[in-house]
N, C-alpha and C positions, 0 to 999 in steps of 0.2 A: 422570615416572612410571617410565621404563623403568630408572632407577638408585634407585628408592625401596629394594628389598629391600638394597641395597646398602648403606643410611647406617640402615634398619631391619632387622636380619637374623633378629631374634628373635620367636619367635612361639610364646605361652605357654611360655617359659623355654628351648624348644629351638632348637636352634641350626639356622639356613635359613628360608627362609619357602616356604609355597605359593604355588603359581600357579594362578590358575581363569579359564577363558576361558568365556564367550559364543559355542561354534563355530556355530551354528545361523541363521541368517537366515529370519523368517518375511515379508521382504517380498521378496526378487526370485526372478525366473524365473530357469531354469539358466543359460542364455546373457548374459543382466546380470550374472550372479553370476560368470560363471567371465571378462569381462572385468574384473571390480573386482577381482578376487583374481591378474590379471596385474599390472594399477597395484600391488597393493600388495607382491607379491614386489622390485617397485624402492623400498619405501620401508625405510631401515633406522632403526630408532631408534636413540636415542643407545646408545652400549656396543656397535653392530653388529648387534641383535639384530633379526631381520625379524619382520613384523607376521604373527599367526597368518590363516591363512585362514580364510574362511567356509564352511560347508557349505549346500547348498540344505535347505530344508525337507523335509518327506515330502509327495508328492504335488506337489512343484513344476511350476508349468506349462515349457516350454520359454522362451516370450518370444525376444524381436527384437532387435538389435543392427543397426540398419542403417547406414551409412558413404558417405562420399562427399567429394571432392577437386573445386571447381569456380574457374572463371575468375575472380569476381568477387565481392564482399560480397553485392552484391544480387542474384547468381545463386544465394548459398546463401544467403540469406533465403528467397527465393522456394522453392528444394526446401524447405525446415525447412518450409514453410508449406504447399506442395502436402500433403507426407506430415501434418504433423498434420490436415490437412483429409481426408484421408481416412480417418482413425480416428476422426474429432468426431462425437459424436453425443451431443446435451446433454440428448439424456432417459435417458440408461443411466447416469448418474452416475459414468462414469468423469471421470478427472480429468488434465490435461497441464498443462507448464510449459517454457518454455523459461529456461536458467540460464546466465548469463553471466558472463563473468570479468571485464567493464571494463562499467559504464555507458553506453559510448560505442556498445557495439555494441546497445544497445536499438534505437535508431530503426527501423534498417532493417528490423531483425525484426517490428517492429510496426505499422510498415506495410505491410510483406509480409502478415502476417495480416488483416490487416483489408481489402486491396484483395482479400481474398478470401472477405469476407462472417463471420471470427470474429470473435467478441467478446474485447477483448483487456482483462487488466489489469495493469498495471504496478506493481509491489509497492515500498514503500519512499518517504519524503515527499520525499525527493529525485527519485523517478521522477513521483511526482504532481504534482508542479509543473511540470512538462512536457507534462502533459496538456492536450492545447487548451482545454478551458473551464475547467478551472483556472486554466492561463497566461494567458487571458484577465483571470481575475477579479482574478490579482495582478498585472498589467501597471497596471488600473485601480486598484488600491489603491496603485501607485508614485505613477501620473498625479497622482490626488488629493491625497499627502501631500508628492509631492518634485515641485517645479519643474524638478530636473536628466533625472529621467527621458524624455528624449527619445527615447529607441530605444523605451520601452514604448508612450509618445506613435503613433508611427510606427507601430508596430502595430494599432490602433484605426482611423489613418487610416486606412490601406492597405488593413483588414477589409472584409469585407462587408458591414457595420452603414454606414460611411460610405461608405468605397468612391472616394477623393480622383481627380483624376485628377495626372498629375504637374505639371503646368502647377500647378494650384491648390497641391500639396506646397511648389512652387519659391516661387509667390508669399507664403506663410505663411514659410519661411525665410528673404525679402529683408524682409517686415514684420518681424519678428524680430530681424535685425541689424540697421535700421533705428531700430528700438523702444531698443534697446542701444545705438547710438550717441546717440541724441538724450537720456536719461537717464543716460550717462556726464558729457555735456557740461554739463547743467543742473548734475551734482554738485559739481564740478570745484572747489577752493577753492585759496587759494594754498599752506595746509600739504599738500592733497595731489597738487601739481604737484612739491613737495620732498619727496614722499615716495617718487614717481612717476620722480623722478629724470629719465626723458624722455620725459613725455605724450605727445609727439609719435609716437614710432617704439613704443611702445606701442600707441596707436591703427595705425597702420600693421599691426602683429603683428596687428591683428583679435583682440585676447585678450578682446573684450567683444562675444562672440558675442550675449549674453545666451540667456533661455530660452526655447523657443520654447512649452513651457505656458504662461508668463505672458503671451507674444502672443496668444496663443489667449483667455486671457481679455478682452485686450480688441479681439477683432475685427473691431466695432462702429468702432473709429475707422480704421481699415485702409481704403486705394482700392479700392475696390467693385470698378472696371473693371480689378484686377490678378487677379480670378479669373473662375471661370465663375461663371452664377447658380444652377446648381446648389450648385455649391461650396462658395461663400461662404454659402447656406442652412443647406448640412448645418454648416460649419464655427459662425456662429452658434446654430444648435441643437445641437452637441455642446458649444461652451461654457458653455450656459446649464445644461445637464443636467450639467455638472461644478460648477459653482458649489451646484446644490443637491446633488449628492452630497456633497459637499465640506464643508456646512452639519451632515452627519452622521455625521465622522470622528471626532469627539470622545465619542462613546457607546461603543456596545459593538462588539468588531470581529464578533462575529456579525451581528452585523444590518446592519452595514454592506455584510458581506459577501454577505445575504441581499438589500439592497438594490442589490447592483452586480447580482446574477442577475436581479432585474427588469427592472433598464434594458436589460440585454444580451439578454433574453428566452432566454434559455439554457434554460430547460424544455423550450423545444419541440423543439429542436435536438438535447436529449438524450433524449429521448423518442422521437423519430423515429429517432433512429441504433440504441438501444441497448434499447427497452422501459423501461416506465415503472416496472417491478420493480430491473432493471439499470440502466437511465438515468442513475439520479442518486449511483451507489454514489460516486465521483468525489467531487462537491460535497460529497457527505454527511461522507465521512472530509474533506476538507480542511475543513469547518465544524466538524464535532470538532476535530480540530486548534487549531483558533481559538478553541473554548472552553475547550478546556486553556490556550490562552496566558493566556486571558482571567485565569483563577482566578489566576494570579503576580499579578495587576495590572499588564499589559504592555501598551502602547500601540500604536496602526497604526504608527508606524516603527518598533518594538522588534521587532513580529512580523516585520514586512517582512527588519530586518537576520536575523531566526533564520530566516529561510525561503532566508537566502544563505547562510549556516553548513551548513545540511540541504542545498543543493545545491551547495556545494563541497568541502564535507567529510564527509559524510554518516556517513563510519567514524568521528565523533565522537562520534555522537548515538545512544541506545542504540537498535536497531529491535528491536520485538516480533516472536514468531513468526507467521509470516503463517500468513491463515484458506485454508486452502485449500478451495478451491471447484470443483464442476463446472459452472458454468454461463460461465465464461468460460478463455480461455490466460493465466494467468499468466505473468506474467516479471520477472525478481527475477535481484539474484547469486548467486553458489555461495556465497556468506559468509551470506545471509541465509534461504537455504533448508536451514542446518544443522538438523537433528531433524526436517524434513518429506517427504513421499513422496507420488506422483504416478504414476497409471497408465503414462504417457505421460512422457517427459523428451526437450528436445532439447538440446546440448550445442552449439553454434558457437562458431569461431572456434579449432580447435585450429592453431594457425598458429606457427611462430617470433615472439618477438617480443608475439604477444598471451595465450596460456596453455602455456606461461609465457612470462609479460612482460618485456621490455624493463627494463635497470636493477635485474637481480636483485641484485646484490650490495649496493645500499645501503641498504634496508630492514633489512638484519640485518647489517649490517657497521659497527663502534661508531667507525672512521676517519673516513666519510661521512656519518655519520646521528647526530647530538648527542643523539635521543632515545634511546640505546641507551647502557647503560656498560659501560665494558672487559671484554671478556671473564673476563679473571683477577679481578675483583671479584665475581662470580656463581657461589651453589652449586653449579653446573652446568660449571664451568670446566674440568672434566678431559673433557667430551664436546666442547669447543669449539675451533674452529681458534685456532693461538698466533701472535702478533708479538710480532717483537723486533727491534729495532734491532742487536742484541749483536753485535761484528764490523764493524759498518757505519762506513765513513770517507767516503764517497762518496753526493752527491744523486743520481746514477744510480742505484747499488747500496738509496740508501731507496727510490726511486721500483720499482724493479723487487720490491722486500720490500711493498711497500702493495699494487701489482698482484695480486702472488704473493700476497696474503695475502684481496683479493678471490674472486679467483677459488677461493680454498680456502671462504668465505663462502658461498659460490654453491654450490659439490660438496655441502657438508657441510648446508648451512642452509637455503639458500631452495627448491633443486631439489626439499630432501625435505615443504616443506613444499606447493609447489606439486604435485607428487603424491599428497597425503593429500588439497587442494581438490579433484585430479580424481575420486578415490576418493568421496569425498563426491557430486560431483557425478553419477557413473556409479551410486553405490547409491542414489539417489533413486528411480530407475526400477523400478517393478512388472513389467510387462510390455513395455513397449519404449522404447527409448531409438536414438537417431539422434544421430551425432555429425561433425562437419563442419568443413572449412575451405576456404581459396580462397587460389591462388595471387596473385593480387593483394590489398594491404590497399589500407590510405589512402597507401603510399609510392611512389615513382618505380622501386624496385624489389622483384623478385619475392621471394615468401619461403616456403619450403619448411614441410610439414606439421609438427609436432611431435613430439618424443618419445611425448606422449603421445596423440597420434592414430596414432600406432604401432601402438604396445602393442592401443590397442583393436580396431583394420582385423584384427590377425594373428589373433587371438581369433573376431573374427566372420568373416572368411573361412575359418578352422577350421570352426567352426561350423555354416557357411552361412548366416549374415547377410547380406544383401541389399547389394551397393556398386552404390550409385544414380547415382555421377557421378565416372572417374574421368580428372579433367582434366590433360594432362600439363604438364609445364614448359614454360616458353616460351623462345624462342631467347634466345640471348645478345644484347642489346642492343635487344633488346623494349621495349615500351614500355605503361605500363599503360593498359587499356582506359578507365578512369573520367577518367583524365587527359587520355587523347586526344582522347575524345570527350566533354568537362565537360556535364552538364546545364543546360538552359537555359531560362528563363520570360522572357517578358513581365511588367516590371516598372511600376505595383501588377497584383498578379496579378487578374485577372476572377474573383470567386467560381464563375463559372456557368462559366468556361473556353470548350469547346467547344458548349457548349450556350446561350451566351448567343444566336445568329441565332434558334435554335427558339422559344427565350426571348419574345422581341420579336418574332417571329411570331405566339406564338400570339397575347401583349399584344394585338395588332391584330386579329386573329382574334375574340377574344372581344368586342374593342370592336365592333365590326362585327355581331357574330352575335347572334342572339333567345336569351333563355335558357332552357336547354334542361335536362333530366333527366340527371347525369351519374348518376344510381345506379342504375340499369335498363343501366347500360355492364358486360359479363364482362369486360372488355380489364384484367387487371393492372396496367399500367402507369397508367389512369385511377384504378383502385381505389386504387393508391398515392397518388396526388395529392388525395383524397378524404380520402385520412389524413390526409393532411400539413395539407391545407384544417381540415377537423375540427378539427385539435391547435391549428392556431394560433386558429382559433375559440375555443376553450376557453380557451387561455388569456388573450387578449384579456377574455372575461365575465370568469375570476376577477379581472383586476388594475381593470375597473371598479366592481367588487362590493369590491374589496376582499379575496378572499378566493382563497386555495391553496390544491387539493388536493392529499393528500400519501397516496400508495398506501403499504398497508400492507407492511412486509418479510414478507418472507417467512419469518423466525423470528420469535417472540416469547416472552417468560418469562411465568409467571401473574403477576406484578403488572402487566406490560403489559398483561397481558388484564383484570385489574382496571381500570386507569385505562381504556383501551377501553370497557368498561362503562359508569363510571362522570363521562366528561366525555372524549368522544372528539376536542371541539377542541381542549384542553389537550393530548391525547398526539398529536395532528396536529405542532402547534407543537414539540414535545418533539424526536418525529422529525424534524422539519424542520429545526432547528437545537438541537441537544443542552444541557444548559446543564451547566454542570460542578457538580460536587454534594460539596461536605464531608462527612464522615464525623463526624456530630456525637456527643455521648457518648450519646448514647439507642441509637443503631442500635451503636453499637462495646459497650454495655454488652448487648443485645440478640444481637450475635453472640456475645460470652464464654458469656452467658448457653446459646446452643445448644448451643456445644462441651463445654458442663459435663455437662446431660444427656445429650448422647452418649454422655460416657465412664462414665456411670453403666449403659451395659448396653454394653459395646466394652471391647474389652480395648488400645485408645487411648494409655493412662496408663501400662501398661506397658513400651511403645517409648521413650515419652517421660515424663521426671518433669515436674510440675506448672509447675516454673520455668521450661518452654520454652515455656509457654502464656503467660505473666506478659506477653507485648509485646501481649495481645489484652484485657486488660484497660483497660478504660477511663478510670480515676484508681488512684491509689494509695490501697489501703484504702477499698474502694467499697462502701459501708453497702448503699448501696441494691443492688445486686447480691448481697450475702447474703445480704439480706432477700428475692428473688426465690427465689434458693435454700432458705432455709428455711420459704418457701410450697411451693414445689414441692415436697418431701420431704412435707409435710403432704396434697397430696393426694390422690387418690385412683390417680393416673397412677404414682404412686411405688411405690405395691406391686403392682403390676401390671407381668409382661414383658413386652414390646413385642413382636409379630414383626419386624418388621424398625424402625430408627432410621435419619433422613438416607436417603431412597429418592430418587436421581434418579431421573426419568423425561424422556424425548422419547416425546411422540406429535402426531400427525400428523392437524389439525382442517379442515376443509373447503380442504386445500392448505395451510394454517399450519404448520408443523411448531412444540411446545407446548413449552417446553422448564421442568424446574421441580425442585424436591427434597420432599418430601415428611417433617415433622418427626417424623410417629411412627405406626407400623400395631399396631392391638392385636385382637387375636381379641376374639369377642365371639358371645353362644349363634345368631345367626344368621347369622355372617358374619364381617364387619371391621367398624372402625373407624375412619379417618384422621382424626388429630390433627392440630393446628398450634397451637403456642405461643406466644402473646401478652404482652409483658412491658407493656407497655400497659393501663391500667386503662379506658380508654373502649370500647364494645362498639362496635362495626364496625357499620355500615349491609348493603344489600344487593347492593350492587355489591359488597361483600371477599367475602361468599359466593362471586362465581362463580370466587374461589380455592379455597375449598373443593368445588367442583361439579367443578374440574380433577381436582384430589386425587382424588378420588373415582374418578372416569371413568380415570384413569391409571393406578388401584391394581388397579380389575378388568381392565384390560386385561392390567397386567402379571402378577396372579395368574390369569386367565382365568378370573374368575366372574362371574355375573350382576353388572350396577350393583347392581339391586333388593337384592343381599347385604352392601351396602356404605355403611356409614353413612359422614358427619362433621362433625366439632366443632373447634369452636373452644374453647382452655381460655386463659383470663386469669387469667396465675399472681399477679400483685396481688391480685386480690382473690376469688382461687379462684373464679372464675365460668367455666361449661364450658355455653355456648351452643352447639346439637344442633339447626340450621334444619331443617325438615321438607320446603319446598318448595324445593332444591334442581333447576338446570338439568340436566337430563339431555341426554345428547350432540348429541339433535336440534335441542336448545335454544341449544347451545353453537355448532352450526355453522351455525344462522340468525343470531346473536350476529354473530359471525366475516364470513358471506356479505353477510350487510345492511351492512357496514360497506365492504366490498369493492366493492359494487353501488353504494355513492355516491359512492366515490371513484371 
């Protein structure tokens, strides 16, 4: 862009072009602002020209730029996490995010949040499969489909659900290799002793470990006395409960999937951590997820291999703009938080090395990186570092020209692009932003702040932004703290940790004692365990019943609210696991069909001529969509001006927030009218009404008149029928509707 006027100079026939800038920002505080506008004075565009600054809005608050230098990854985890804990407050609908440069630095961050009581989400399906009861559910979906899955295996064991001790782990892997050796040898024929070249020292190699899934299936014939008798229990009843999952890979991978949350009882688990509103956000997108796979016609290992693409390369796969939300911390990259904003932003890791990264010159350098072509082949070649061989008789003399031609890659190319990420990532912030690094990484040596945690300490200590931590360098031949002193577990780790003696105290405690009233107990800590008792109560009845409940979200559209009405087990299921849904010609003939009446009172059609609408059409030369059209001119809607056409609305019903568009508002000698157009010739029952009873209630809100002023109808342009119900729900109706459905889940 910055060399467009340059190859376009003309602008209606006179010679130069204009320039118009955007100076005005109406999302940060002055202090965010006048750090982004430091980062961007180092960015120069190609041609030399620097990127215009911003101005604060009018009335800008001041906002926080806080800063800080600490020892260690997980000592600035821990401040990002102290400081956004002390701004959380999740009924003011502010909103935070912390925004990363490498994937690798989530973990920490998101343990740190959560060892301190926030709700955390991890944005991107690469981040969600990392999720514990995610990662659960596709470690089982390996187990199930792939025999090699041994590490997934191991995790299962190890879990709390089984809980192996190592003795029984060992014994399962000498069955295992045993199992393998005695089925290698049964196989063994003479062509494939010649084929084997030397069977002997092959067996010897131990290259016939075999699987230790398929041992597992048949544990049954395994020496008993090689495990405990616990063991060998849980080990036969986790086999058996794979064989029948196992029974049900070949259907659909939702319900598969819906059936591994059973077995693993994961509702309660997330329900207990996170509320039964937030709980299940998790499963919910990765079951979407699976019903998008589903609609390709993709199988359990198809999806399995795309869920290794999404966390290996995730820059492949396109990510949607995330929902930003106040009810939990966000955390996502600076790549994927492009176009979004956030009360609160934290920044970690401005470090040498990590932003920016290590290996800048070979992403944008066409020498090292084959996805890239030569320089001088690209419109943009006169803004580009140049190689040449020209002169060169000597492999030193090439080798120092390749160097020398990096490190110009790097000046030119990648510095400037890695300071436009940080710009992005410092204007995310409203009102305060906190930006952070730590003298030690994951290496054996120390590594000094970045350039551009620089830029931003000088800004906010101008300022008077708060520097929270500033750690100094460590002596020469130092040694890093996480390395000297490595982390360490007792290995399979005790779900219950420190708490297992209480644990088995109390077990005994209660065996022994008379049963008593624990609800008449004030003690918190009882009360929690009352829950937790409660939760798995319930869900033990639904899975003998047969039946899940499924809490309503907390948004919904008017047709949700119609199918609510009208068959709330069908939209239980719906929410529970998503099904992917075609866009057949009726609904795409049905959308044209809206768009046409819009622009018969919008001045629409005049931005755009009629041929840019032509991909919304549903056949080529579609009878029956004129014929729609040439009813609706007939009647009576058609000489008639609408007050407003296409009216979104969000309102907000017994805690539901409502959300809907509304297809047409007409005055009328008492009030209104809201319209909805049906290209459908069968008249609707009573449950579509409480779409119109929304409409309704939405339209006075949003003009602020009595309901009582406020008709509406339904028009069916087939066969010009304009049904005008009388007994319409009025909003008290609406939010016992709503409450009663709440009250049973």
């Amino acid at each position: 862009m910055a060399s467009f006027t340059k190859y376009f100079p003309k602008v209606d026939s006179q010679q130069g072009a204009l320039h118009f800038t955007l100076p005005t920002t109406f999302r940060n505080d002055a202090m965010i602002l006048a750090a982004a506008n430091r980062i961007s004075d180092e960015i120069k565009l190609a041609g030399g020209q620097q990127v215009v600054e911003l101005e604060a809005r009018p009335n800008a608050g001041t906002g926080e730029v806080a800063y800080g230098i600490f020892e260690t990854i997980d000592a600035e985890a821990a401040a990002i996490a102290e400081y956004v804990k002390s701004q959380w407050n999740p009924t003011s609908g502010k909103t935070a995010a912390v925004l990363v440069r490498k994937r690798a630095q989530i973990t920490a961050i998101e343990n740190a949040l959560r060892e301190r009581g926030l709700p955390v989400e991890v944005i991107g399906i690469g981040g969600l499969i990392h999720v514990p009861e995610v990662a659960d559910v596709v470690s089982m979906l390996k187990i199930i489909t792939n025999p090699d899955s041994g590490s997934a295996l191991m995790r299962h064991l190890t879990g709390p659900r089984i809980n192996l001790a190592p003795r029984d782990i060992a014994a399962l892997g000498t069955f295992s290799r045993e199992r393998a050796r005695e089925l290698h040898a049964d196989s063994k024929s003479f062509i494939k002793k010649i084929a084997a070249g030397n069977p002997e020292q092959l067996e010897a190699d131990d290259q016939f470990a075999g699987s230790i899934i398929d041992a597992l299936d048949e544990i049954h014939s395994a020496k008993k006395s090689d495990f405990s008798d616990i063991g060998y229990q849980r080990l036969v009843r986790f086999a058996g409960d794979l064989r029948r999952l196992r029974s049900r890979a070949g259907g659909a991978i939702s319900d598969l999937i819906s059936e591994i949350e059973n077995y693993l009882t994961l509702e309660s688990e997330i329900t207990l951590r996170d509320g039964s509103q937030a709980g299940r956000r998790h499963l919910d997108r990765f079951l979407d997820e699976a019903a998008k796979f589903e609609r390709s016609g993709g199988t359990v290992s198809a999806f399995l291999d795309w869920l290794d693409v999404a966390a290996d390369a995730e820059g492949g796969l396109k990510a949607g703009a995330p929902e930003i939300r106040s009810d939990v911390v966000q955390i996502l990259t600076i790549h994927m938080a492009k176009g979004a904003e956030w009360d609160l932003v934290a920044v970690p890791g401005l470090a040498e090395g990590t932003f920016p990264g290590n290996n800048t010159s070979d992403p944008d350098n066409w020498l090292k990186n084959e996805k890239h072509i030569p320089f001088a082949l690209r419109g943009d070649a006169a803004e580009l570092p140049v190689f040449s061989l020209h002169g060169i008789s000597k492999n030193s003399e090439a080798a120092k020209a390749i160097k020398e031609f990096g490190s110009r890659c790097v000046e030119n190319i990648k510095m400037r692009e890695e300071m436009r990420l940080a710009y992005v990532a410092v204007t995310r912030a409203k009102s305060h932003l906190i930006c952070t690094t730590s003298r030690w990484r994951d290496g054996s040596k120390s590594v000094e702040p970045s350039e551009i945690f620089y830029l931003i300490a000088e800004v906010a200590s101008a300022l008077g932004g708060p520097m929270i931590s500033d750690t100094p360098a460590p002596d020469d031949g130092a040694e890093n703290p996480t390395l000297e002193n490595p982390i360490t577990a007792i290995w399979p780790v005790d779900p219950l940790g420190e708490r297992r003696s209480a644990f088995d105290a109390a077990i005994v405690y209660v065996n022994k004692s008379a049963a008593h009233s624990l609800g008449q107990a004030n003690d918190p800590e009882i009360a929690s365990w009352i829950d937790d008792a409660q939760a798995l109560i319930n869900e033990n009845k639904q899975r003998a019943n047969n039946q899940i409940q499924v809490a309503l979200p907390p948004r919904l559209s008017t047709s949700t609210l119609v199918a609510l009405h009208s068959d709330p087990q069908e939209l239980a299921l719906n929410i529970r696991r998503p099904m992917p849904r075609g866009q057949d010609q009726y609904s795409r003939r049905g959308t044209a069909f809206h768009l046409w009446v819009e622009r018969q009172f919008t001045n629409a059609a005049t931005l755009f001529g009629d041929e840019y609408l032509d991909y919304l059409d549903p056949l080529d030369d579609d009878s029956q969509l004129e014929d729609l059209k040439k009813a609706w001119l007939s009647s009576e809607f058609a000489a008639r001006t609408p007050v407003r056409v296409e009216v979104p609305f969000e309102t907000t019903i017994a805690g539901v927030l409502i959300r809907g568009r509304i297809d047409a508002v007409y005055a009328t000698p008492t009030g209104f009218e809201v319209v909805d157009w049906k290209t459908g010739s069968v008249q609707l029952g009573q449950s579509a009404a409480v779409q119109l009873a929304m409409y309704r209630l939405a339209w006075a809100k949003l003009s602020g008149v009595d309901i009582s002023t406020v008709s509406a109808a339904f028009h069916y342009v087939p066969t010009s029928v304009t049904d005008r119900p009388s007994d319409l729900l009025d909003e008290s109706a609406l939010i016992a509707l709503i409450a009663g459905i709440q009250e049973a889940s």
